[in-house]
ChimeraX commands (.cxc) that place a marker at each C-alpha (Angstrom):
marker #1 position 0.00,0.00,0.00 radius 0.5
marker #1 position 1.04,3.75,-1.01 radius 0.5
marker #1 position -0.23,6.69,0.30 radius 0.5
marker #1 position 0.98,10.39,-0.78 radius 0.5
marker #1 position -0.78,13.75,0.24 radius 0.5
marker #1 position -2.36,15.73,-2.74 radius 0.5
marker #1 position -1.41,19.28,-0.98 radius 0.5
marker #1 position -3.55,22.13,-2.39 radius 0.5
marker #1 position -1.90,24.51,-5.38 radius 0.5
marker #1 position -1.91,28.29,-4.28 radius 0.5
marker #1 position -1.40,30.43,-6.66 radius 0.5
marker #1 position 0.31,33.63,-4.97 radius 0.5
marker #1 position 0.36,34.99,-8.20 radius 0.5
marker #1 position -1.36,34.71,-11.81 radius 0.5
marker #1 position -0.79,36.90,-14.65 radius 0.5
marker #1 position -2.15,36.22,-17.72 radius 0.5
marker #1 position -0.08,37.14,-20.34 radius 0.5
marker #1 position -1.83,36.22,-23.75 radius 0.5
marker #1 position -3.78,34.04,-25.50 radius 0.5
marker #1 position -3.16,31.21,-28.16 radius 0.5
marker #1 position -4.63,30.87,-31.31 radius 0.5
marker #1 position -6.20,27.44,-29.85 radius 0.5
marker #1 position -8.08,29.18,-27.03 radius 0.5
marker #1 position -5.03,27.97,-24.54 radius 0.5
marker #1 position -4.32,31.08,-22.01 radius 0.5
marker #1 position -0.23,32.11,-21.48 radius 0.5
marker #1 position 0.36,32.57,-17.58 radius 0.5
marker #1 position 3.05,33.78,-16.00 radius 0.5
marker #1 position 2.22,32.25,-12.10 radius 0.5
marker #1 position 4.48,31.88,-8.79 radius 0.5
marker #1 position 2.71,28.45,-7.36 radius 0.5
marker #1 position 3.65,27.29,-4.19 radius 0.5
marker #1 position 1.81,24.47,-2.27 radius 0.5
marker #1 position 0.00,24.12,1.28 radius 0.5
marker #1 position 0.48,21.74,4.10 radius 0.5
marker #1 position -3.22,20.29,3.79 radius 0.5
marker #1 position -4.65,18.20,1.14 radius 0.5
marker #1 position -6.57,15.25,-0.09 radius 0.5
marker #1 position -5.04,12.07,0.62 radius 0.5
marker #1 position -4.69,9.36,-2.01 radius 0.5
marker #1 position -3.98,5.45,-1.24 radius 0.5
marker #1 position -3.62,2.57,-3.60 radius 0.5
marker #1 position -2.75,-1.10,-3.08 radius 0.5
marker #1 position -2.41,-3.68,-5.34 radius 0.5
marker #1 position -6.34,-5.35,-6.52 radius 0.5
marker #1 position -7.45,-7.80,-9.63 radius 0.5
marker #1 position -8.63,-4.72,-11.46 radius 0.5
marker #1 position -8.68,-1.09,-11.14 radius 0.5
marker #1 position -11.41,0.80,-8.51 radius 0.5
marker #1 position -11.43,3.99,-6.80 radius 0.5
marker #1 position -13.56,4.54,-4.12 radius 0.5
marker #1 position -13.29,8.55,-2.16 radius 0.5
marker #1 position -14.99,9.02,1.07 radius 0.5
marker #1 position -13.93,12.42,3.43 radius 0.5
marker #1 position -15.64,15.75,4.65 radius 0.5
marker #1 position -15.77,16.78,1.15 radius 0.5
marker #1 position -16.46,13.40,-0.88 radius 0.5
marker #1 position -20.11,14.39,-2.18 radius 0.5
marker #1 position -20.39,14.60,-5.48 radius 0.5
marker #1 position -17.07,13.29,-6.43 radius 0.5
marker #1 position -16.96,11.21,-9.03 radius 0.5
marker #1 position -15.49,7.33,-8.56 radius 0.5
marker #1 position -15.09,6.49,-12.28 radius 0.5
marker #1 position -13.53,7.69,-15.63 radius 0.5
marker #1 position -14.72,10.93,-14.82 radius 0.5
marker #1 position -12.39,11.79,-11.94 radius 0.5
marker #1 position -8.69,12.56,-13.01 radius 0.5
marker #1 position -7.26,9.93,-10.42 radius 0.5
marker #1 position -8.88,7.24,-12.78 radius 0.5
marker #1 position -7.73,8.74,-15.84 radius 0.5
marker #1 position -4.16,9.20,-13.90 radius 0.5
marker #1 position -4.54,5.20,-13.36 radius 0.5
marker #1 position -5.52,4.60,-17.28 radius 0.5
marker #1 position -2.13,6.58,-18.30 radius 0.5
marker #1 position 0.25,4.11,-17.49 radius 0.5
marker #1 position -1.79,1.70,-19.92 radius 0.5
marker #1 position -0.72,-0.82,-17.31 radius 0.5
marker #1 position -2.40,-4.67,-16.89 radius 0.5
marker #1 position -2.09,-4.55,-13.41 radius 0.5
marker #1 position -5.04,-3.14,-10.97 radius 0.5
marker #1 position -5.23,-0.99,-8.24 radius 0.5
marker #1 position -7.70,-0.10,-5.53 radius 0.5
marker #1 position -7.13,3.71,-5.51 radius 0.5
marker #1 position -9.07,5.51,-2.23 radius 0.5
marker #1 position -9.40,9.42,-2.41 radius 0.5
marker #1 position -9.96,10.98,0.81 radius 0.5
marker #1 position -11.54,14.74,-0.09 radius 0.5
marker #1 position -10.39,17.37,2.43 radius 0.5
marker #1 position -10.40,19.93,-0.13 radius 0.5
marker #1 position -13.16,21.70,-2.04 radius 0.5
marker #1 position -13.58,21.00,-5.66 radius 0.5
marker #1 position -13.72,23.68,-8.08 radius 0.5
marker #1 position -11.96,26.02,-6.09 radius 0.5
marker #1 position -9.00,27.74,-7.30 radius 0.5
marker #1 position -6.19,25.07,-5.55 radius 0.5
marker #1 position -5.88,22.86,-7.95 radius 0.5
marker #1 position -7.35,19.70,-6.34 radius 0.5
marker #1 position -7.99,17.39,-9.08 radius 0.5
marker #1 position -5.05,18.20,-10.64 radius 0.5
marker #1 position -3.12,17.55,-7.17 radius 0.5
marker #1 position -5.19,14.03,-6.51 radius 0.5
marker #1 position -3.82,13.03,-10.39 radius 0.5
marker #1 position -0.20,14.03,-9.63 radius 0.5
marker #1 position -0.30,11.87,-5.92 radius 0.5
marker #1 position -1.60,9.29,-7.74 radius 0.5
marker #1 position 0.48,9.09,-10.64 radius 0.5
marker #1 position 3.33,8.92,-7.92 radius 0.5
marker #1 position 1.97,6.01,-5.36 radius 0.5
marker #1 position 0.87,3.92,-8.56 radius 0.5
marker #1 position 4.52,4.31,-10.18 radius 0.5
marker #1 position 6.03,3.05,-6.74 radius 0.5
marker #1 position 3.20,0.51,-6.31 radius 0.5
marker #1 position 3.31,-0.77,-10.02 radius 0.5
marker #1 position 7.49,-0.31,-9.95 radius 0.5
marker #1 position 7.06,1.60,-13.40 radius 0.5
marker #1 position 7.77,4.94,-14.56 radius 0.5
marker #1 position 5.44,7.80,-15.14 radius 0.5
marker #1 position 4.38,8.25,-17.62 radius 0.5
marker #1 position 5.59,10.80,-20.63 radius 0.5
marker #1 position 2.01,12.73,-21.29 radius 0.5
marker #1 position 0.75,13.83,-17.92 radius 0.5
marker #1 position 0.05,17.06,-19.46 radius 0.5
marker #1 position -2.60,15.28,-21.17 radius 0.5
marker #1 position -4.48,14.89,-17.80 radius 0.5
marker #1 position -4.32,18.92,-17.46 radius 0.5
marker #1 position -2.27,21.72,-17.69 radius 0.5
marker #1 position -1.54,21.79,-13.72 radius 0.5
marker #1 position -0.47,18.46,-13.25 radius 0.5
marker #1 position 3.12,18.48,-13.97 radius 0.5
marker #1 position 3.32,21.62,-11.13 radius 0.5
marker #1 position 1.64,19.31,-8.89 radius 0.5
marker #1 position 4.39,16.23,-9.42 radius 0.5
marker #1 position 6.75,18.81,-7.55 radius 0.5
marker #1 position 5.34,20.64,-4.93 radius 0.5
marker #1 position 7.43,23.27,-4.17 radius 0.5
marker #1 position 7.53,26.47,-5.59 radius 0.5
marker #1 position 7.76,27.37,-8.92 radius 0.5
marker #1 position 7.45,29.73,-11.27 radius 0.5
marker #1 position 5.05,28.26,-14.19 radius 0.5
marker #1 position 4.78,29.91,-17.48 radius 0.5
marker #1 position 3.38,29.26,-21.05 radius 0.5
marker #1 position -0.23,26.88,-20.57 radius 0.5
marker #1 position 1.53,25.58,-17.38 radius 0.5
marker #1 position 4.14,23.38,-19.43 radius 0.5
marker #1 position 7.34,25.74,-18.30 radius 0.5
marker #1 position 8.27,25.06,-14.77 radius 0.5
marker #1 position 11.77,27.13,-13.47 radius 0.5
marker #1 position 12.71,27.08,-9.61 radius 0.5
marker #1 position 12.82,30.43,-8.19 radius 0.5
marker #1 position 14.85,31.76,-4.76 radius 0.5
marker #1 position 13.53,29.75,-1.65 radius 0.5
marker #1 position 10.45,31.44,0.26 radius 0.5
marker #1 position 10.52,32.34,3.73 radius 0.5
marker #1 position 8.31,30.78,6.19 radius 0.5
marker #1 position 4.68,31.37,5.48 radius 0.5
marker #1 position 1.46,30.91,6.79 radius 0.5
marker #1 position -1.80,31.45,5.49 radius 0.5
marker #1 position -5.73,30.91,5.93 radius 0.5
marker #1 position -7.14,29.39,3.13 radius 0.5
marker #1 position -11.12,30.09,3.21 radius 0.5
marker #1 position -13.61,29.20,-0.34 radius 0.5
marker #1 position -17.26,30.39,0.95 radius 0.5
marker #1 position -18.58,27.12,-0.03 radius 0.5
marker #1 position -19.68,28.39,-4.02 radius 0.5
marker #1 position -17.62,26.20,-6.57 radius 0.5
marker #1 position -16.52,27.99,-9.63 radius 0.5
marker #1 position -15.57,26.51,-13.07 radius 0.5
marker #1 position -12.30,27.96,-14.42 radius 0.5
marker #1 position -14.11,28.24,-18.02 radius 0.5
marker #1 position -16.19,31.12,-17.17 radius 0.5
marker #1 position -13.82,33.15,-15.15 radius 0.5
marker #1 position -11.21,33.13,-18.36 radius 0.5
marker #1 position -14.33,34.19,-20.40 radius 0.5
marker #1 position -14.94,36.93,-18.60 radius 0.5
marker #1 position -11.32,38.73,-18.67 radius 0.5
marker #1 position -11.77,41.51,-20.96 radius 0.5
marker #1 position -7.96,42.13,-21.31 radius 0.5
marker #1 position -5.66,38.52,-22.22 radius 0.5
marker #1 position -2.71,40.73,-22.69 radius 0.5
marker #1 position -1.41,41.86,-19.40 radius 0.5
marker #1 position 2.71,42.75,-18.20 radius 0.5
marker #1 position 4.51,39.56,-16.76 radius 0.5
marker #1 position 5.30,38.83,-13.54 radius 0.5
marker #1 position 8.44,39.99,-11.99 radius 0.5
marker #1 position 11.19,38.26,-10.86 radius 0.5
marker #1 position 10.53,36.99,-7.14 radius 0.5
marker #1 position 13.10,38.00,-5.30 radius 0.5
marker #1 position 15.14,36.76,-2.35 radius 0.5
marker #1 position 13.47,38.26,0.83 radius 0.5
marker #1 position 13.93,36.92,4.06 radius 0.5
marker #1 position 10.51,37.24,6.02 radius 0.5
marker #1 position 6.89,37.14,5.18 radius 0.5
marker #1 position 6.38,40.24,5.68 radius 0.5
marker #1 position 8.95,41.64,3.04 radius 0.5
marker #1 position 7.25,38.75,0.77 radius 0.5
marker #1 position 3.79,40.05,1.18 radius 0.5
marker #1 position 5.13,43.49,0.27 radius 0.5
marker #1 position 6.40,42.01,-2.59 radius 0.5
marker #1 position 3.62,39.69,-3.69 radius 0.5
marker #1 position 1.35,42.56,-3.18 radius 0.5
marker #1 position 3.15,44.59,-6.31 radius 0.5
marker #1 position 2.07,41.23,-8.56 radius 0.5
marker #1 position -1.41,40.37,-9.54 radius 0.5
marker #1 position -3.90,38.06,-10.26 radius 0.5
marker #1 position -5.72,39.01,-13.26 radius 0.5
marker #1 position -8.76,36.84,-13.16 radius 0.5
marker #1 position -9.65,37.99,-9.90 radius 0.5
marker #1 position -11.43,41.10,-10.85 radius 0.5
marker #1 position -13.74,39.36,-13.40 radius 0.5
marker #1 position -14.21,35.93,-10.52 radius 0.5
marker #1 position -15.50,38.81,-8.44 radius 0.5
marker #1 position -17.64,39.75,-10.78 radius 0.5
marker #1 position -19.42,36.05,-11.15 radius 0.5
marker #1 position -19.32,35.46,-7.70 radius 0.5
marker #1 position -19.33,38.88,-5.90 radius 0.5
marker #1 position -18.90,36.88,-2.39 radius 0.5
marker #1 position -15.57,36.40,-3.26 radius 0.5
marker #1 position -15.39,39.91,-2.36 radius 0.5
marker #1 position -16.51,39.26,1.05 radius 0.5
marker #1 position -13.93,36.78,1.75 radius 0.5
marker #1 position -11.09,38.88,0.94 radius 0.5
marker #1 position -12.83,41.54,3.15 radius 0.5
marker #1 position -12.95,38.97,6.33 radius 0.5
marker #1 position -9.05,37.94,5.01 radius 0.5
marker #1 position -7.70,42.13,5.25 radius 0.5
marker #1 position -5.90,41.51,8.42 radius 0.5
marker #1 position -3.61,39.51,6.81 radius 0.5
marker #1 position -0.51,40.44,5.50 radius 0.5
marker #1 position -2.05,40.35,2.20 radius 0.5
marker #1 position -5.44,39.20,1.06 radius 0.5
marker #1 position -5.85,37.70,-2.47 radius 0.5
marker #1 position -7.59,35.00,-4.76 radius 0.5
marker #1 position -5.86,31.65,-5.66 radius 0.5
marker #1 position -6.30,30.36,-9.42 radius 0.5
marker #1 position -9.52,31.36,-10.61 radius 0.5
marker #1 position -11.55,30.96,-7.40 radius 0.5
marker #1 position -12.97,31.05,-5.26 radius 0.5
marker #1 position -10.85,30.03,-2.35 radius 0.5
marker #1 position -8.74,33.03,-1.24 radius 0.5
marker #1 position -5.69,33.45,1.37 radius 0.5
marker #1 position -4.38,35.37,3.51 radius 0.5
marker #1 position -0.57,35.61,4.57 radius 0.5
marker #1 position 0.16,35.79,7.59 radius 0.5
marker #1 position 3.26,36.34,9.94 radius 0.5
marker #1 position 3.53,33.37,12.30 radius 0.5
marker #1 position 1.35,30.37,12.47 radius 0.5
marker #1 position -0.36,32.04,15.80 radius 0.5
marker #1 position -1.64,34.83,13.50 radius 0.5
marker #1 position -3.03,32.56,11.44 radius 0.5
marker #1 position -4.85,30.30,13.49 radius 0.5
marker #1 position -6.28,33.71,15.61 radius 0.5
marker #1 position -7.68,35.22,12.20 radius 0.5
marker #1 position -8.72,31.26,11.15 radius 0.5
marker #1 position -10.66,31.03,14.03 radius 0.5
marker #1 position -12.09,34.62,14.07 radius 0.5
marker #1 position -13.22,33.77,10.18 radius 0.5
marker #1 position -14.93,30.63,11.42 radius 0.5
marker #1 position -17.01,32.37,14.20 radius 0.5
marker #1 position -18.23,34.84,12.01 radius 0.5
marker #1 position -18.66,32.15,8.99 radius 0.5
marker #1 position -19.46,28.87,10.30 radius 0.5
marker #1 position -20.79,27.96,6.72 radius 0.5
marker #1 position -16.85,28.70,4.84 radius 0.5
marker #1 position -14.52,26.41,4.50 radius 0.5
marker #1 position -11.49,27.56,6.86 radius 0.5
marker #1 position -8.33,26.29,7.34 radius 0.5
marker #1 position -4.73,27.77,8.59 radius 0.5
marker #1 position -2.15,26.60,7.56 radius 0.5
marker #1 position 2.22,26.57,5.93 radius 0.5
marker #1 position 2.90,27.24,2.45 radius 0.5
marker #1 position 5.90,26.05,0.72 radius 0.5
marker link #1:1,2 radius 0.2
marker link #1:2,3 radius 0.2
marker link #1:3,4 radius 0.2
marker link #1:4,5 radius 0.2
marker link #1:5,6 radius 0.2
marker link #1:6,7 radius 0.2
marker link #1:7,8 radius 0.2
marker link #1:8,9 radius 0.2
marker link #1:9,10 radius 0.2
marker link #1:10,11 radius 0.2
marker link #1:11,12 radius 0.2
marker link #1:12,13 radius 0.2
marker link #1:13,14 radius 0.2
marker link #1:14,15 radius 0.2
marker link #1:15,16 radius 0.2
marker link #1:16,17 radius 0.2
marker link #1:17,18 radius 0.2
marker link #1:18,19 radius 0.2
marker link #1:19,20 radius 0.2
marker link #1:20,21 radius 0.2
marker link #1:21,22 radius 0.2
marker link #1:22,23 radius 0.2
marker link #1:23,24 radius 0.2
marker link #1:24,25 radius 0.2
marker link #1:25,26 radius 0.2
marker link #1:26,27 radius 0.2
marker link #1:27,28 radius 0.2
marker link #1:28,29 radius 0.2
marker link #1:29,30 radius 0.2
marker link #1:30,31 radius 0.2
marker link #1:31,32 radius 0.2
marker link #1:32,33 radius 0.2
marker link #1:33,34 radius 0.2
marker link #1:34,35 radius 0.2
marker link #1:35,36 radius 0.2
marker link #1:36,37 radius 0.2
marker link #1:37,38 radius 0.2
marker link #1:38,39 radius 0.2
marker link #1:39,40 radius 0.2
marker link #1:40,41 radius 0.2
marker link #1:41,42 radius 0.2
marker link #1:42,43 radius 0.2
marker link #1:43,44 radius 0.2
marker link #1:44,45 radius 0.2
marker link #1:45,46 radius 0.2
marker link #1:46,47 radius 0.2
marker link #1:47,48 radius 0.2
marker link #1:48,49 radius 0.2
marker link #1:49,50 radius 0.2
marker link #1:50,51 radius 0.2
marker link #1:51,52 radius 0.2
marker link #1:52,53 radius 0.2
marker link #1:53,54 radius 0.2
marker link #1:54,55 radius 0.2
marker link #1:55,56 radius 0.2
marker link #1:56,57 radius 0.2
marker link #1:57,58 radius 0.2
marker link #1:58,59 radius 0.2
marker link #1:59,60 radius 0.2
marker link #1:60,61 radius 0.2
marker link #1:61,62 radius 0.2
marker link #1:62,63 radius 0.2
marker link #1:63,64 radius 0.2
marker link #1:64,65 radius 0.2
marker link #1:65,66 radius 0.2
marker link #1:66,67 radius 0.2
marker link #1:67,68 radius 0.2
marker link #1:68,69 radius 0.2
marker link #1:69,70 radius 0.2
marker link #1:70,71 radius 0.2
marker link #1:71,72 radius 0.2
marker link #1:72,73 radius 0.2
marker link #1:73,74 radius 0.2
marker link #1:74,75 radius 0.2
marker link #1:75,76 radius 0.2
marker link #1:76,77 radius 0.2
marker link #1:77,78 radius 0.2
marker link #1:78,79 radius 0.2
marker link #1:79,80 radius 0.2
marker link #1:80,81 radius 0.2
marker link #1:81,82 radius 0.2
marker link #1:82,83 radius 0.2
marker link #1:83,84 radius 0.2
marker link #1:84,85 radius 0.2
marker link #1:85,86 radius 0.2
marker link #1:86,87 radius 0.2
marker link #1:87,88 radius 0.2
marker link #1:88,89 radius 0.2
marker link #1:89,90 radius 0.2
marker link #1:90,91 radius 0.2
marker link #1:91,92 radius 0.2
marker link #1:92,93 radius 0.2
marker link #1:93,94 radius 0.2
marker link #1:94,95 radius 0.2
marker link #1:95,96 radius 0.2
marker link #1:96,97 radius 0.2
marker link #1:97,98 radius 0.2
marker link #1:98,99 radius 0.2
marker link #1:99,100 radius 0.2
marker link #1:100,101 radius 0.2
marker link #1:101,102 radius 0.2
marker link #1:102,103 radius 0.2
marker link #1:103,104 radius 0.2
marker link #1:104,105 radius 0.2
marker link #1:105,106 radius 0.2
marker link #1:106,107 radius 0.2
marker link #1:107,108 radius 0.2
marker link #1:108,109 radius 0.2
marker link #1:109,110 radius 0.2
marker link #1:110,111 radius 0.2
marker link #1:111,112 radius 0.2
marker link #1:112,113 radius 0.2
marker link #1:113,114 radius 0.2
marker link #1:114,115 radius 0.2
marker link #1:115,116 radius 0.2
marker link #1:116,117 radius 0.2
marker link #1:117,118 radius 0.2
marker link #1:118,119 radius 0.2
marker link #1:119,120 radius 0.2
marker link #1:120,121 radius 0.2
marker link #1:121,122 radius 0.2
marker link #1:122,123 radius 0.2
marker link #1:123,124 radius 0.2
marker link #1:124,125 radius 0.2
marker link #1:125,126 radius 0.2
marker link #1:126,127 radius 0.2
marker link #1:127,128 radius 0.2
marker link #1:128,129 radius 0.2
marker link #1:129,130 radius 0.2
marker link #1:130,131 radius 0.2
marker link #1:131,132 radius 0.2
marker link #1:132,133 radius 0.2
marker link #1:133,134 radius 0.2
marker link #1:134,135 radius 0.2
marker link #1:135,136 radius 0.2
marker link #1:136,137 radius 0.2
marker link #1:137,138 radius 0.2
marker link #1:138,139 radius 0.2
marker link #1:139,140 radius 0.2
marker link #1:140,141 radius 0.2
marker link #1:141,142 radius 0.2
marker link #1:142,143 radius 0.2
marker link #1:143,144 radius 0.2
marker link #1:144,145 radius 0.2
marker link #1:145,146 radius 0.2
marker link #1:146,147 radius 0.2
marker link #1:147,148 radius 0.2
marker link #1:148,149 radius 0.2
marker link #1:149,150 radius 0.2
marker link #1:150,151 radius 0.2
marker link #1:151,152 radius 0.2
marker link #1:152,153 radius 0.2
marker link #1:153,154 radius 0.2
marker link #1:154,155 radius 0.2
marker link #1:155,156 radius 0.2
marker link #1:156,157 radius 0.2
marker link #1:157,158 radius 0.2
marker link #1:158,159 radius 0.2
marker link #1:159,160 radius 0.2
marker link #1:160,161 radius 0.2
marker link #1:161,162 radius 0.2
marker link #1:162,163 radius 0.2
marker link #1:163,164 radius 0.2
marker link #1:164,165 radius 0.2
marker link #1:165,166 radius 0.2
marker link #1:166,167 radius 0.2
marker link #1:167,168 radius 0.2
marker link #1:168,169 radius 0.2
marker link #1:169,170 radius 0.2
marker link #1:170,171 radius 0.2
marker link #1:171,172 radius 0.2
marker link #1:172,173 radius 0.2
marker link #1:173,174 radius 0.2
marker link #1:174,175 radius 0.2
marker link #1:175,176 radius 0.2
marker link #1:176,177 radius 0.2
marker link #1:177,178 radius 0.2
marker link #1:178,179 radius 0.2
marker link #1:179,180 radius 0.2
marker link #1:180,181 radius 0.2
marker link #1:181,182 radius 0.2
marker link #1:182,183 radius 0.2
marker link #1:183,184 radius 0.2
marker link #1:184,185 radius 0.2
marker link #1:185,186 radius 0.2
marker link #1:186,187 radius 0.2
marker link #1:187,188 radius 0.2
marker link #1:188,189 radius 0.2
marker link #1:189,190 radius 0.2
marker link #1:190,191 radius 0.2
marker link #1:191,192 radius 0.2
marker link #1:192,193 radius 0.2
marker link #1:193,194 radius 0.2
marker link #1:194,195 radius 0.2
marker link #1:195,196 radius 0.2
marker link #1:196,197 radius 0.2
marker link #1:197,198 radius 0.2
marker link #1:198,199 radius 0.2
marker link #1:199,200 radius 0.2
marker link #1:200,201 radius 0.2
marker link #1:201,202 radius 0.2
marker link #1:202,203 radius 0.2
marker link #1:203,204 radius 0.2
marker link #1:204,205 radius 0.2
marker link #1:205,206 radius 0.2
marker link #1:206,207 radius 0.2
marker link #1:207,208 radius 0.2
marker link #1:208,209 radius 0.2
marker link #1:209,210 radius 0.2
marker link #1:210,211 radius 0.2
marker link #1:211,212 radius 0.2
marker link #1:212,213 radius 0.2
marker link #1:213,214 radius 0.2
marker link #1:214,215 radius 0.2
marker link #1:215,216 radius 0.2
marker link #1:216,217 radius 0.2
marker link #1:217,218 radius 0.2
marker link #1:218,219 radius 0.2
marker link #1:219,220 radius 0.2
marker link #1:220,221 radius 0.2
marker link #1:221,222 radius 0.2
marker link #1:222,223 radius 0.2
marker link #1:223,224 radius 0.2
marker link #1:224,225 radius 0.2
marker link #1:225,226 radius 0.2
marker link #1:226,227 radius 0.2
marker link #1:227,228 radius 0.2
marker link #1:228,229 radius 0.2
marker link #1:229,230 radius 0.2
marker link #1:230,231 radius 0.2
marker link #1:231,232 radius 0.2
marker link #1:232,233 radius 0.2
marker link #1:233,234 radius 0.2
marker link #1:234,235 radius 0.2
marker link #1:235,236 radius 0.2
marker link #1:236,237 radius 0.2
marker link #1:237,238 radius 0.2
marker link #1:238,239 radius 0.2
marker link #1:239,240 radius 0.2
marker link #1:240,241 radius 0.2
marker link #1:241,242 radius 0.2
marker link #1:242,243 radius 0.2
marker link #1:243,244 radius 0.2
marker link #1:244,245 radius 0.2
marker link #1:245,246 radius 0.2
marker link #1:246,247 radius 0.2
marker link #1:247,248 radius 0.2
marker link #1:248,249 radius 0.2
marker link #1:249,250 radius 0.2
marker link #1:250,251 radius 0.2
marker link #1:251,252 radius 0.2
marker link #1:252,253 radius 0.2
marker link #1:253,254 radius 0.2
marker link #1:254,255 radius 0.2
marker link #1:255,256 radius 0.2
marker link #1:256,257 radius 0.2
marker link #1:257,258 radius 0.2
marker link #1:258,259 radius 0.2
marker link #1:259,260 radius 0.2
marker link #1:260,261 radius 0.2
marker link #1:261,262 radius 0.2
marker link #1:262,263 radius 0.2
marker link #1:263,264 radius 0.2
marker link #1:264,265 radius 0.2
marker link #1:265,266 radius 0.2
marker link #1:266,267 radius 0.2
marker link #1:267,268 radius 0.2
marker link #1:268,269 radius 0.2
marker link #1:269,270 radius 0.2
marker link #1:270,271 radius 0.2
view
């Protein structure tokens, strides 16, 4: 048996920089990834199942339709797998957590199987490949151009999505303006405050027009503004806020959670 953590893709960062003549976005994103996630296991079985169970497990899919099976189906492998998916985060949410659940289990299936991965994992989506490495990293193009950047300081955050899941599709459609200035360099700063400071010069473009579908996003960056800095991950609609020790985060988690019992809330590292 395998297990690996799918930890949730935050995108500090998104610009979006153009637009392909296929429809394909150009992004120029600092990703980094947070201490919670979904959990994947898989152990050896006659044929291949996935069963997903968790606080968050309604809805989800347990067939060809979820990217863990169609992670499975890549190898083009004989042997089967009982694959379980335990859903801790929310799905269509900004943090990448199908995309992280394909990338864990590409990984515990190559080291259950003994096999390589496989060469086309960008055909499961263009955040995968970030997720096989989660770290930070700068990710440009449709997601295919992955470069290491200086090492982060110790950061916290509070992660909060008020519950409303939102499609990336529509938020794309609704940025008026696919031509925007890259991202600078990130530099080498030594606390999270002097990153904040920085991050907060950067941008994501698709928050303005996420907003706009789903004007509660709004309120969650409102209940995030003690933070360090308050700002949408992906395209929504979880949001975080950075914070400068782990006690500031769990004091404005907690405060968040009084106020919005009905949010999903969590405090937690980023790395």
């Amino acid at each position: 048996m395998v297990s690996r953590l799918a930890r949730a893709k935050i995108n500090l960062t998104l610009h979006v920089t153009g637009q392909r003549r296929d429809g394909y976005h150009l992004l120029d994103s600092l990703v980094c990834f947070a201490g919670v996630g979904d959990q994947i296991t898989a152990q050896s079985a006659d044929h291949l199942s996935l069963s997903v169970e968790g606080p968050l497990a309604s809805g989800v899919p347990t067939d060809e339709r979820n990217l863990v099976w169609k992670a499975a189906e890549l190898f083009g492998h004989d042997s089967g797998a009982h694959i379980s998916l335990t859903k801790n985060l929310p799905n269509a949410a900004g943090i990448g957590g199908g995309s992280a659940d394909a990338a864990a289990s590409l990984l515990a299936l190559a080291e259950l199987w003994d096999v390589p991965l496989p060469e086309n994992v960008f055909d499961l989506g263009a955040d995968v490949p970030v997720c096989l490495a989660p770290m930070a990293l700068r990710m440009r193009g449709i997601g295919e151009k992955l470069s290491l950047v200086p090492a982060l300081p110790p950061l916290w955050a509070v992660l909060v999505n008020p519950g409303v899941a939102l499609e990336t599709p529509p938020v794309f459609n609704a940025l008026t303006v696919k031509e925007n200035p890259e991202m600078e360099c990130v530099p080498d700063l030594q606390s999270a405050a002097e990153f904040a400071g920085w991050c907060a010069s950067q941008r994501n473009d698709l928050q303005a027009p996420a907003i706009g579908l789903v004007p509660v996003i709004q309120d969650v960056l409102n209940a995030l503004a003690p933070s360090l800095l308050a700002r949408m991950s992906g395209s929504g609609a979880t949001c975080f806020g950075l914070c400068a020790s782990a006690e500031d985060a769990e004091i404005l988690a907690n405060f968040i959670r009084a106020n919005h019992p009905d949010w999903w809330v969590v405090a937690t590292t980023l790395s």
